[in-house]
C-alpha positions as CSV (number, residue, x, y, z in Angstrom):
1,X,154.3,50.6,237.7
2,X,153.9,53.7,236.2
3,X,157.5,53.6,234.7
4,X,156.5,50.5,233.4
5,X,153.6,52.4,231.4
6,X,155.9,55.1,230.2
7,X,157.8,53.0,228.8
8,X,155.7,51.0,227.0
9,X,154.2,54.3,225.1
10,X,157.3,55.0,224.2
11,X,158.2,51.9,222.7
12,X,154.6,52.4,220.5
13,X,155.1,55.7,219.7
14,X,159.0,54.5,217.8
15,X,157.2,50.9,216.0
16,X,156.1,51.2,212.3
17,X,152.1,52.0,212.2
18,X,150.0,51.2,209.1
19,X,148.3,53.5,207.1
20,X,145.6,53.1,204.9
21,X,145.4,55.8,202.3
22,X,149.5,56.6,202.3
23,X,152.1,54.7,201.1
24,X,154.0,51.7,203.4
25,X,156.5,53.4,206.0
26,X,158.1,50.2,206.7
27,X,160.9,49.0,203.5
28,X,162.3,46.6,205.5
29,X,158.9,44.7,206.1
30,X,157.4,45.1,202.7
31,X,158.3,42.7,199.7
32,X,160.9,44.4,197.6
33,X,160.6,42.8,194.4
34,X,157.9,42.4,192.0
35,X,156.4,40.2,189.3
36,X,157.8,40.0,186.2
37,X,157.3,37.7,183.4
38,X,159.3,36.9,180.7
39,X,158.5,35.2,177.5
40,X,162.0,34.2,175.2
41,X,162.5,32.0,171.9
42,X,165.0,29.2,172.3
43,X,166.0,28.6,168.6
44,X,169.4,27.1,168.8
45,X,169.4,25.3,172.0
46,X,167.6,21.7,170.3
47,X,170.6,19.8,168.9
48,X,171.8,16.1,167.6
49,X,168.2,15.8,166.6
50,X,167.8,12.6,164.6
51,X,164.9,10.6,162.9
52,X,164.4,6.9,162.9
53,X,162.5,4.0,161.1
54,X,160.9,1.0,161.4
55,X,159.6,0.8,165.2
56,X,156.0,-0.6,164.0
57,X,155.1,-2.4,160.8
58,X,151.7,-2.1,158.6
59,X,151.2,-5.3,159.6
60,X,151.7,-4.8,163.6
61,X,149.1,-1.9,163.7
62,X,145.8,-1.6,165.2
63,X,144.3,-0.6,162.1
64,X,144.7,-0.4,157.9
65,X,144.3,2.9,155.8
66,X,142.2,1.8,152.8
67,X,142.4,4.8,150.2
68,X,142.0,6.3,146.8
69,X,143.1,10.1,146.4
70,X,144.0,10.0,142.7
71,X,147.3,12.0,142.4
72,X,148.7,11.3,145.7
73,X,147.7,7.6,147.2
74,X,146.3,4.4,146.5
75,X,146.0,2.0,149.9
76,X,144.4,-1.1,149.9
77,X,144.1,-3.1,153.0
78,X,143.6,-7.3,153.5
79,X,143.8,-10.1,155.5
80,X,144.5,-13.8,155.7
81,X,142.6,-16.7,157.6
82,X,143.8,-19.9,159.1
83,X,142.3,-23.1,158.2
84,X,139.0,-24.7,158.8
85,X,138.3,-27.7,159.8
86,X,136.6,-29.7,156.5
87,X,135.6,-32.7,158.0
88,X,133.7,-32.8,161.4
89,X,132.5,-36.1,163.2
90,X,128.7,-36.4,163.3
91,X,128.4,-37.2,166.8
92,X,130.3,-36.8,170.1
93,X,132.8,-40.2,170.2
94,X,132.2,-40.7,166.7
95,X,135.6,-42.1,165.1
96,X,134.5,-41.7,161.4
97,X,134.0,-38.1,160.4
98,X,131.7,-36.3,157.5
99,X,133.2,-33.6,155.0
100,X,130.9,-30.1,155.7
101,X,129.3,-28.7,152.9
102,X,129.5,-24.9,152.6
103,X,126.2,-22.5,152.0
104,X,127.8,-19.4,151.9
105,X,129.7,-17.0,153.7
106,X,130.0,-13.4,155.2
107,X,133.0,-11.2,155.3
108,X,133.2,-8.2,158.0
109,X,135.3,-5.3,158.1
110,X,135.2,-2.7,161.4
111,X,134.9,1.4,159.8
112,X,136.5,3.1,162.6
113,X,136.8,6.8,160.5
114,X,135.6,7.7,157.8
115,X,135.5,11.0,156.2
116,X,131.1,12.2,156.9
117,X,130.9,15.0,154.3
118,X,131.9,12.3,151.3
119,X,129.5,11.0,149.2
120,X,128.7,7.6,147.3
121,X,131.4,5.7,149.8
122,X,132.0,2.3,148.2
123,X,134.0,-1.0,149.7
124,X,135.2,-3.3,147.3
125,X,135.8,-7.1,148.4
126,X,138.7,-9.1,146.5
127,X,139.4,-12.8,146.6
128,X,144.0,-12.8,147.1
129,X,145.9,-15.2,147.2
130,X,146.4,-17.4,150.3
131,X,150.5,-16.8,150.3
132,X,149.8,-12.9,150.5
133,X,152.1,-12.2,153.8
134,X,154.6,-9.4,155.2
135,X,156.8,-10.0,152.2
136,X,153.5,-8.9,149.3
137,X,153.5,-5.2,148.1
138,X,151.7,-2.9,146.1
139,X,153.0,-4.3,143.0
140,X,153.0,-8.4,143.4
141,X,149.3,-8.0,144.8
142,X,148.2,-5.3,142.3
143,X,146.8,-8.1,139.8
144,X,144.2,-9.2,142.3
145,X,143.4,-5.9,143.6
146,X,142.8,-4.7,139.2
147,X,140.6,-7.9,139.0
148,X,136.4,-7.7,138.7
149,X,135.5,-7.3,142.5
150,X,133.3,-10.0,144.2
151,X,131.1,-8.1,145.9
152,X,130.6,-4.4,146.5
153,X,128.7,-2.1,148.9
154,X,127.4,1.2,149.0
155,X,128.2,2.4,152.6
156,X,126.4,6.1,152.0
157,X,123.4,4.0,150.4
158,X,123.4,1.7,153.8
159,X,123.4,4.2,156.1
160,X,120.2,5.6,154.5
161,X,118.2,2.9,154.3
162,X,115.5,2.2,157.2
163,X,117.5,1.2,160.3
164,X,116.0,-2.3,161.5
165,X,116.2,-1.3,166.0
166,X,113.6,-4.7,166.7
167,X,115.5,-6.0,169.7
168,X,115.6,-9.7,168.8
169,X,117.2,-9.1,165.3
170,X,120.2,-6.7,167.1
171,X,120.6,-9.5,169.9
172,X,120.7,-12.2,167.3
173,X,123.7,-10.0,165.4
174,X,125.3,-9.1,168.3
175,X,125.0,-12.9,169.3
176,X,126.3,-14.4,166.2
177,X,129.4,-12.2,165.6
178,X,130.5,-11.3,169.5
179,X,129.5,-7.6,168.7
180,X,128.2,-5.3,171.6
181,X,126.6,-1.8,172.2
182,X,124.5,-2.1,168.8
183,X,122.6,0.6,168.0
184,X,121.0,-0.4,164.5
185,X,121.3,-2.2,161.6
186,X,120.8,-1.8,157.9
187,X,120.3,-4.4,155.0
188,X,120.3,-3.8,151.2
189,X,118.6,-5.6,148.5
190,X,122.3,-8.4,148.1
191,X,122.2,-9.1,151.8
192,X,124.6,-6.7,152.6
193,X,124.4,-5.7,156.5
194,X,125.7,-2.2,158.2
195,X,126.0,-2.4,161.8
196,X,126.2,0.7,164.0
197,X,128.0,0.8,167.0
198,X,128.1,3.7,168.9
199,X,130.9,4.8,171.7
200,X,131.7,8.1,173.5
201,X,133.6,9.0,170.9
202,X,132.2,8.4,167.2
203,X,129.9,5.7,165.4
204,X,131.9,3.0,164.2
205,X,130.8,1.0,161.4
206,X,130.5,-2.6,161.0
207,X,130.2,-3.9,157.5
208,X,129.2,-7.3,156.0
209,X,129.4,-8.9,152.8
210,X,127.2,-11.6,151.8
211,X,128.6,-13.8,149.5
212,X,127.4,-17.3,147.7
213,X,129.7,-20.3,146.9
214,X,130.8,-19.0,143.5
215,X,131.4,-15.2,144.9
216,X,132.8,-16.8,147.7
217,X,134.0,-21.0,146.9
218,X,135.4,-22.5,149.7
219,X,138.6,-24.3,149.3
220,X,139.5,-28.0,150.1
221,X,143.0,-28.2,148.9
222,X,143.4,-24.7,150.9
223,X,142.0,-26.9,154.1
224,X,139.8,-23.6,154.1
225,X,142.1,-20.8,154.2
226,X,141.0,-17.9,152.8
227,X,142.8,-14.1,151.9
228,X,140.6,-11.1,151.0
229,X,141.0,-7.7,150.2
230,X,139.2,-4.1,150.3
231,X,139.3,-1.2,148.2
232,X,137.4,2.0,148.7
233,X,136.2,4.8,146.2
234,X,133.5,7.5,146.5
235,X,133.0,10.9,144.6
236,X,136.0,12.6,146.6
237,X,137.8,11.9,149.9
238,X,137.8,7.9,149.3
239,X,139.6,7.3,152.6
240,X,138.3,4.6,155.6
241,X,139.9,3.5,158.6
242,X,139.2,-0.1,159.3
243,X,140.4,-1.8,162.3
244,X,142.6,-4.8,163.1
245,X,142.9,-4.6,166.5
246,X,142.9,-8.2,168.4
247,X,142.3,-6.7,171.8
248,X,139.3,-4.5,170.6
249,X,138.0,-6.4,168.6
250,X,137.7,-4.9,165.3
251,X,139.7,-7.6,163.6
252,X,138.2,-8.1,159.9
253,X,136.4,-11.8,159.4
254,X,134.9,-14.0,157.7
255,X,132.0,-16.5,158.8
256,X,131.4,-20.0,157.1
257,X,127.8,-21.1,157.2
258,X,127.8,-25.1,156.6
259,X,126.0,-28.2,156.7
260,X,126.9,-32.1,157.1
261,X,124.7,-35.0,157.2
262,X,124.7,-37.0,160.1
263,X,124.1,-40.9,158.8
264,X,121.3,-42.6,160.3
265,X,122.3,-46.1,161.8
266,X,118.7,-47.6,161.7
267,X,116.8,-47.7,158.5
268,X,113.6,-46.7,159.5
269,X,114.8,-42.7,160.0
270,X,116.1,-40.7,157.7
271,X,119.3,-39.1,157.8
272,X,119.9,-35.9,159.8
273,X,121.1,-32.1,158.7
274,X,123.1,-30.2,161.1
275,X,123.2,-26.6,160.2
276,X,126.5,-25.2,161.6
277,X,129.2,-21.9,161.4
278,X,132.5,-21.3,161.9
279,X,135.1,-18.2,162.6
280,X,138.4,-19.1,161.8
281,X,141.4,-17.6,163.4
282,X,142.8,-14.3,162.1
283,X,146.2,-15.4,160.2
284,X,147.5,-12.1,159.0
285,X,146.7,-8.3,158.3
286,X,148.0,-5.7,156.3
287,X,147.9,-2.5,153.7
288,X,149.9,-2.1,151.2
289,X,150.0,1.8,149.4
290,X,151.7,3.3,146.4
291,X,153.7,5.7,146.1
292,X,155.9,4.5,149.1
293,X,157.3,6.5,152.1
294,X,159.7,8.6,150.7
295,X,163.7,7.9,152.3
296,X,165.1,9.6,155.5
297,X,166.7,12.5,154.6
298,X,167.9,15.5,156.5
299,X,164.9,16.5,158.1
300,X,162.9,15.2,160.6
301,X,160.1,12.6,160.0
302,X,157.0,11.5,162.0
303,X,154.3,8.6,161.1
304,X,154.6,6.5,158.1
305,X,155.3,2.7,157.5
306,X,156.8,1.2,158.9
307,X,156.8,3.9,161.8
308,X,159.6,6.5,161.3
309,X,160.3,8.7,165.3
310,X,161.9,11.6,165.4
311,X,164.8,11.8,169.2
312,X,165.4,15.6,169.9
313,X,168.1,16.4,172.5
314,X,167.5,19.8,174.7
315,X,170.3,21.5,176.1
316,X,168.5,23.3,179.0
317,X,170.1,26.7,179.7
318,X,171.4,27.1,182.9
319,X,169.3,29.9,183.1
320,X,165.9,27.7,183.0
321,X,167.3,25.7,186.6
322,X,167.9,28.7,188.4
323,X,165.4,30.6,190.7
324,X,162.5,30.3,188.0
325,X,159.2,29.0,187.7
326,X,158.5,27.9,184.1
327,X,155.0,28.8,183.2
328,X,154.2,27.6,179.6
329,X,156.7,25.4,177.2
330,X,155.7,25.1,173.8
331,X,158.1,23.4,171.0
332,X,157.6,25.5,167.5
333,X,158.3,22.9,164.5
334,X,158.1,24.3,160.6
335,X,156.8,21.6,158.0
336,X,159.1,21.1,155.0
337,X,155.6,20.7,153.2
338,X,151.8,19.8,153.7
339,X,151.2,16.4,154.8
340,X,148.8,15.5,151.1
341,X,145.5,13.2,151.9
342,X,141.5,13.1,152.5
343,X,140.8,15.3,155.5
344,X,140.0,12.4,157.1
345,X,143.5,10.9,157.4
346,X,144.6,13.5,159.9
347,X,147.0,12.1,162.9
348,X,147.5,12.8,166.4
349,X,151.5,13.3,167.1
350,X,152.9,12.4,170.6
351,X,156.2,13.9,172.0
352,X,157.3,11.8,175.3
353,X,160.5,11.9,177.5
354,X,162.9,9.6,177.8
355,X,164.4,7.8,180.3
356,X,167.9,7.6,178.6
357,X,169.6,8.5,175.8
358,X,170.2,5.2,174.0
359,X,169.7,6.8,170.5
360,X,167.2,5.2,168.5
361,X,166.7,2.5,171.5
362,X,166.0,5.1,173.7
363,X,163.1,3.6,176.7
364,X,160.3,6.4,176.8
365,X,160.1,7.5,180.3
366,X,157.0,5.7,182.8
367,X,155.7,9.4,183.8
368,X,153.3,9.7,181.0
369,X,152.2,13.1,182.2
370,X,156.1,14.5,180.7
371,X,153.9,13.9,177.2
372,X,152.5,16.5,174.5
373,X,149.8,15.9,171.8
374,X,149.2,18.2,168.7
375,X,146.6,17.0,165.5
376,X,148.5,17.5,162.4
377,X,145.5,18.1,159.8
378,X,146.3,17.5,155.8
379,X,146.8,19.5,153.6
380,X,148.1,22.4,156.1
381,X,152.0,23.6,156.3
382,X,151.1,25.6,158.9
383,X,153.8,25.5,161.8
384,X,152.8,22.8,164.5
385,X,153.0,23.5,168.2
386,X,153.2,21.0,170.9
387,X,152.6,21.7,174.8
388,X,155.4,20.5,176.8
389,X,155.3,22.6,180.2
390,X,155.0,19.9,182.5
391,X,158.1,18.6,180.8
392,X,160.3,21.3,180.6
393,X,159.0,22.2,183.9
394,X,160.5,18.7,185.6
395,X,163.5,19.5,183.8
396,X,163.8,22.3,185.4
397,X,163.2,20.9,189.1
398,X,165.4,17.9,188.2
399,X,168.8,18.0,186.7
400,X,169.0,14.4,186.9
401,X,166.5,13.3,184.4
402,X,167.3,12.8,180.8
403,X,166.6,16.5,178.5
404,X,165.4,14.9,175.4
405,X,161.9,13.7,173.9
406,X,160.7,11.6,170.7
407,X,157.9,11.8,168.8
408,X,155.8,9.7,166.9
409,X,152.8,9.1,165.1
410,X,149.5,8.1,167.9
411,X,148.6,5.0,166.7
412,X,151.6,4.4,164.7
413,X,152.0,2.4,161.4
414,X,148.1,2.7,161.1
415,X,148.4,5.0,157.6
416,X,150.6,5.7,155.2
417,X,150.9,9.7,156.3
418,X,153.9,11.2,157.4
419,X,154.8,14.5,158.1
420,X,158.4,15.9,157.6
421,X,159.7,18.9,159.9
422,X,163.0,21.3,159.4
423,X,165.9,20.0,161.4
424,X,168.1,22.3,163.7
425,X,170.3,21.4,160.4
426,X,168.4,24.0,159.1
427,X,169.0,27.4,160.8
428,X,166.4,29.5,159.3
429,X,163.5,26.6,160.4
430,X,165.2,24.6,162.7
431,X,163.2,23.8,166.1
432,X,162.7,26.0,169.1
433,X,161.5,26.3,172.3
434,X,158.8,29.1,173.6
435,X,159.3,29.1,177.6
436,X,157.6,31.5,179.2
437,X,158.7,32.4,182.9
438,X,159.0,34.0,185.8
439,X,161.5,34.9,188.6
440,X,160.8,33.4,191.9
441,X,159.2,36.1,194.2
442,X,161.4,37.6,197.0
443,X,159.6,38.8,199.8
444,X,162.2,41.2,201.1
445,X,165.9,41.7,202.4
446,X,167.4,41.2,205.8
C-alpha cells in the first residue's frame, strides 16, 4: 500500500501544474493558433454581369408616379372604369326597367408618399378618353392632359383646415367608400374631402373630388365608362405616389350618386324616388412620363418602366470555401450618375439569389433571408452598398447552390426612376465584393 502511495506522488510530481501569474507550461494542451481577421476587396471576381427589361409594366404596378420636376420629368398617372349599369328595374321581379339619373359624382385617389417639406401641393383631375389603354403614351394623351382641368385641389390647404374627428361622420366615410383605420377628415369650401389614414408606417392620404354633371357628365352611349387623369404641381418637389393596388386597396375610384323614379301602379300615390350609388369595377391603370427610360446600354440598370433587373454571376474563390467563417459581405457598386428627381422619389433596391442560372428567366431562390436591401436616394452618386453576408455566407457552406444574384427595383415599375451602375465592363468601376473573414480557430496539435 505504501508503494502504491509512492507512486502515485510521483506520477503528480511529473503532470503539467497550472500557474497563475506565469506563463502556460503545457504547449501541447494550450491552443496554438490565434484570431485573425482579414478584410480583402474582391474587384475582378463578379463577371457575365447582364441587365434586363421588361419584367413589370406601369400598368402591372402597385402604384403610379404622378410628377412635375421641370427639367427632368413630367408623370401623369390615370385610370379607366368599366361600365355602369344605366337602367335598373324599380322593384325586385320587375321585368320593365327605369334609366337612372345621375346627381353627381366623386373621384378618389390613395396619396401613399408624398414629399412633407413641399408647399402649395396641387392635384389636377382630367376627363381622357375611354380608349386610353396599355398602347396610350405621353404624346397621344398629352392633349387631354394640356386641356383646362375639371377640378383641382389644394392638398397643403386640406391638410390645414379644421380636421372634422365626430365619430358618426368618419363611420359614415369609412362606410360609404370601404375605407378603414380613419383618423380624420377635412372638407374645403368645393366639397373636396381629405381623408387621413394612419398605419405603422406613414399617413396616407385619401383624396376626393366632388364633381357636378357638367364637371363630371355621365355618359350613355359610353354605357357609363369613364377615364380620368391626375396631375400634380406645387412650389418645388411636385411629386405624389398614388396607389393602384387591388389587394390593398388603394385603387383610384369614382362613385356615381343617382336617382330613378319608381312608377306608382295606383293613382292615388305619387310616384317614388330612390336615391342610390354605384362603384364601378376598376378597368385599367397607368402613368405615362416624358422623357422616357433611356436604352440598355453597357452598364447595369435597376428600376424603370417597364422594370429593367440587373443578373450578376460570382465566382467564389476557392479560398472563401475553405476553413473560413465569413463575417461581413458587402457588394460596392459605383453610379454612372445621380439618379435626377423630388427627394421624395427615392427607391428601395433588392438583391436576391437565385435558384438557377436561366439568364434573364432566372427563378429567384425561396430562402428570402439570401436577400439585401439598400435606399438609393436622388440626386446622390455616391457609391451604393448592399449587405449580402448571409448570402455569401451560404455560399460558402454550400457549393451546390447557384453563386449569382439580381437586383431590382422594391416595388418595381411603380416610378419612372432608374439608377444605372458601372459594369465589370468597366475595370476602373466595375463591382466588388468586401468579405471580411476569419480563419477557423485551431485549438492545438496532436
Amino acid at each position: 500500500m505504501r508503494r502504491l502511495v509512492w507512486l502515485v506522488l510521483l506520477a503528480v510530481a511529473w503532470a503539467c501544474t497550472e500557474n497563475a501569474t506565469s506563463p502556460a507550461v503545457c504547449p501541447n494542451f494550450c491552443p496554438g493558433d490565434s484570431i485573425a481577421i482579414r478584410d480583402t476587396i474582391l474587384t475582378s471576381i463578379i463577371d457575365r454581369d447582364s441587365s434586363f427589361r421588361g419584367y413589370v409594366p406601369s400598368y402591372g404596378a402597385e402604384a403610379m408616379t404622378a410628377a412635375d420636376v421641370p427639367g427632368v420629368i413630367d408623370s401623369r398617372a390615370f385610370f379607366t372604369t368599366d361600365s355602369v349599369f344605366t337602367r335598373v328595374a324599380p322593384k325586385a321581379g320587375d321585368t320593365t326597367t327605369v334609366p337612372i339619373n345621375v346627381d353627381s359624382s366623386r373621384v378618389r385617389f390613395i396619396i401613399g408618399r408624398r414629399p412633407k417639406n413641399t408647399t402649395n401641393l396641387q392635384l389636377r383631375l382630367f376627363r381622357l378618353p375611354v380608349t386610353a389603354d396599355s398602347t396610350s403614351d405621353f404624346a397621344s394623351l398629352d392633349p387631354d392632359f394640356t386641356a383646362t382641368p375639371v377640378a383641382s385641389l389644394n392638398v397643403t390647404d386640406l391638410l390645414a383646415l379644421p380636421a372634422i374627428t365626430d365619430s358618426q361622420t368618419i363611420f359614415r366615410w369609412d362606410s360609404i367608400w370601404g375605407t378603414q383605420s380613419t383618423d380624420s377628415i377635412r372638407v374645403d369650401s368645393a366639397g373636396h374631402v381629405l381623408q387621413m389614414h394612419i398605419n405603422p408606417s406613414d399617413t396616407t392620404l385619401a383624396v376626393y373630388f366632388k364633381l357636378d354633371t357638367l364637371q363630371g357628365p355621365f355618359s350613355v352611349a359610353d354605357t357609363g365608362r369613364s377615364a380620368w387623369g391626375v396631375r400634380v404641381a406645387a412650389d418645388s418637389f411636385a411629386s405624389v405616389i398614388l396607389g393602384a393596388s387591388q389587394l390593398g386597396g388603394s385603387i383610384p375610384l369614382i362613385r356615381w350618386y343617382f336617382h330613378y323614379t319608381i312608377p306608382d301602379t295606383v293613382s292615388a300615390t305619387p310616384d317614388s324616388v330612390v336615391m342610390a350609388t354605384r362603384v364601378p369595377s376598376l378597368r385599367f391603370h397607368n402613368f405615362v412620363f416624358n422623357p422616357p427610360t433611356a436604352p440598355l446600354d453597357s452598364n447595369l440598370a435597376v428600376g424603370g418602366v417597364p422594370s429593367t433587373r440587373a443578373l450578376l454571376r460570382v465566382a467564389l474563390p476557392a479560398f472563401l470555401h475553405d476553413s473560413i467563417d465569413v463575417v461581413r459581405a458587402t457588394l460596392v457598386l459605383v453610379p454612372v450618375n445621380a439618379v435626377p428627381g423630388a427627394p421624395s422619389d427615392s427607391f428601395q433596391i433588392l438583391a436576391r439569389a437565385i435558384a438557377a442560372d436561366l439568364g434573364a428567366k432566372s427563378p429567384l431562390s425561396q430562402n428570402s433571408a439570401l436577400s439585401g436591401t439598400t435606399t438609393v436616394h436622388t440626386g446622390s452618386a455616391d457609391t451604393l452598398r448592399i449587405e449580402l453576408t448571409t448570402m455569401v455566407r451560404a455560399w460558402s457552406l454550400d457549393t451546390t447552390l447557384v453563386t449569382a444574384f439580381i437586383m431590382g427595383q422594391s416595388p418595381e415599375a411603380t416610378s419612372y426612376t432608374e439608377i444605372r451602375f458601372y459594369s465589370s465592363r468597366a475595370p476602373a468601376f466595375r463591382p466588388a465584393l468586401h468579405v471580411t473573414y476569419v480563419k477557423r480557430f485551431r485549438f492545438g496539435e496532436l
